[in-house]
C-alpha positions in Angstrom: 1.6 -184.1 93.1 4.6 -185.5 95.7 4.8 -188.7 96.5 6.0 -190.8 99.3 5.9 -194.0 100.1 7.7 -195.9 102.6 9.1 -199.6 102.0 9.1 -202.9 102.9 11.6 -205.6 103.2 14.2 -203.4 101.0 17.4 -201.8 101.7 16.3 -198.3 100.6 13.9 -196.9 102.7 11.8 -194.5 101.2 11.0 -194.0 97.4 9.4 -190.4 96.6 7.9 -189.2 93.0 5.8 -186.8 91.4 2.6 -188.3 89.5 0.7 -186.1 87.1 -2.2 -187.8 85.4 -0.7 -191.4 86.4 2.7 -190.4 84.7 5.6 -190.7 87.3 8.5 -188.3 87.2 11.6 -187.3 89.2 11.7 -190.6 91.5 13.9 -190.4 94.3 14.9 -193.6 96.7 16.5 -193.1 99.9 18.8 -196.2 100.7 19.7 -199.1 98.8 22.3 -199.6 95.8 23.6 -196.7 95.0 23.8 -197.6 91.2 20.8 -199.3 91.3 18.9 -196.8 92.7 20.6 -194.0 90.2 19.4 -196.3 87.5 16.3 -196.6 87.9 15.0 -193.5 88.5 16.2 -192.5 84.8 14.5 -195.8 82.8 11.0 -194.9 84.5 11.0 -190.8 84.2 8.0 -190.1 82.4 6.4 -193.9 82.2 2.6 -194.1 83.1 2.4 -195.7 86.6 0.7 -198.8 84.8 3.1 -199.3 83.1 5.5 -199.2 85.5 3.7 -201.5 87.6 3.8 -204.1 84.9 7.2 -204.1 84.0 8.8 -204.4 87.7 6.0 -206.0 89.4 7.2 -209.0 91.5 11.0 -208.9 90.6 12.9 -210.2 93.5 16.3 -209.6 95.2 17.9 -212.4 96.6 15.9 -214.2 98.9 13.6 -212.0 99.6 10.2 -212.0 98.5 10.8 -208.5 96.9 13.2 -206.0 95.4 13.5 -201.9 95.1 11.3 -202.5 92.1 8.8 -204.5 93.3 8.3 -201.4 96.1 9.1 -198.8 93.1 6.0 -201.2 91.4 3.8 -200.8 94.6 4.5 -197.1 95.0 3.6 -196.3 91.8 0.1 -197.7 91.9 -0.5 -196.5 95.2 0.5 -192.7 93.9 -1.5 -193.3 91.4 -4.2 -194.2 93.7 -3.8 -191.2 95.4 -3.6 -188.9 92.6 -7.1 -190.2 91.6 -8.5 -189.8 95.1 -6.9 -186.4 95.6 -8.8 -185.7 92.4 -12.2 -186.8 93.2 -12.5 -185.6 97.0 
């Protein structure tokens, strides 16, 4: 299933995935560092959400109190989330 999720506190706006049975494939952010946000993308394709999750959860960017993959960490879970909701309604 499509993803999206809107951010918080991050350059990039918007991240969007695919997640099929909590594994997350062709993620796509809009805004933010270009290479960055290139980058990514490619070192998660085809990681379980959880996974995900625990690698990039709470990595900041500067001062801020979060990052592009503290969001991409958040989106994940919450695709996952929906994935499993989608499945039991």
């Amino acid at each position: 299933m499509r993803f999206s999720y809107k951010t918080q506190g991050t350059c990039s706006r918007l991240i969007e995935m695919d997640v099929n049975d909590g594994v997350i494939t062709n993620v796509v952010f809009t805004g933010g560092c270009n290479g960055n946000l290139k980058s990514i993308p490619i070192l998660v394709d085809g990681m379980k959400a959880d996974d995900i999750a625990a690698k990039l959860s709470g990595v900041t960017c500067g001062i801020k109190s979060t990052s592009c993959g503290d969001q991409l960490a958040r989106a994940v879970l919450a695709a996952k989330k929906a994935e499993q909701d989608a499945k039991n309604a």
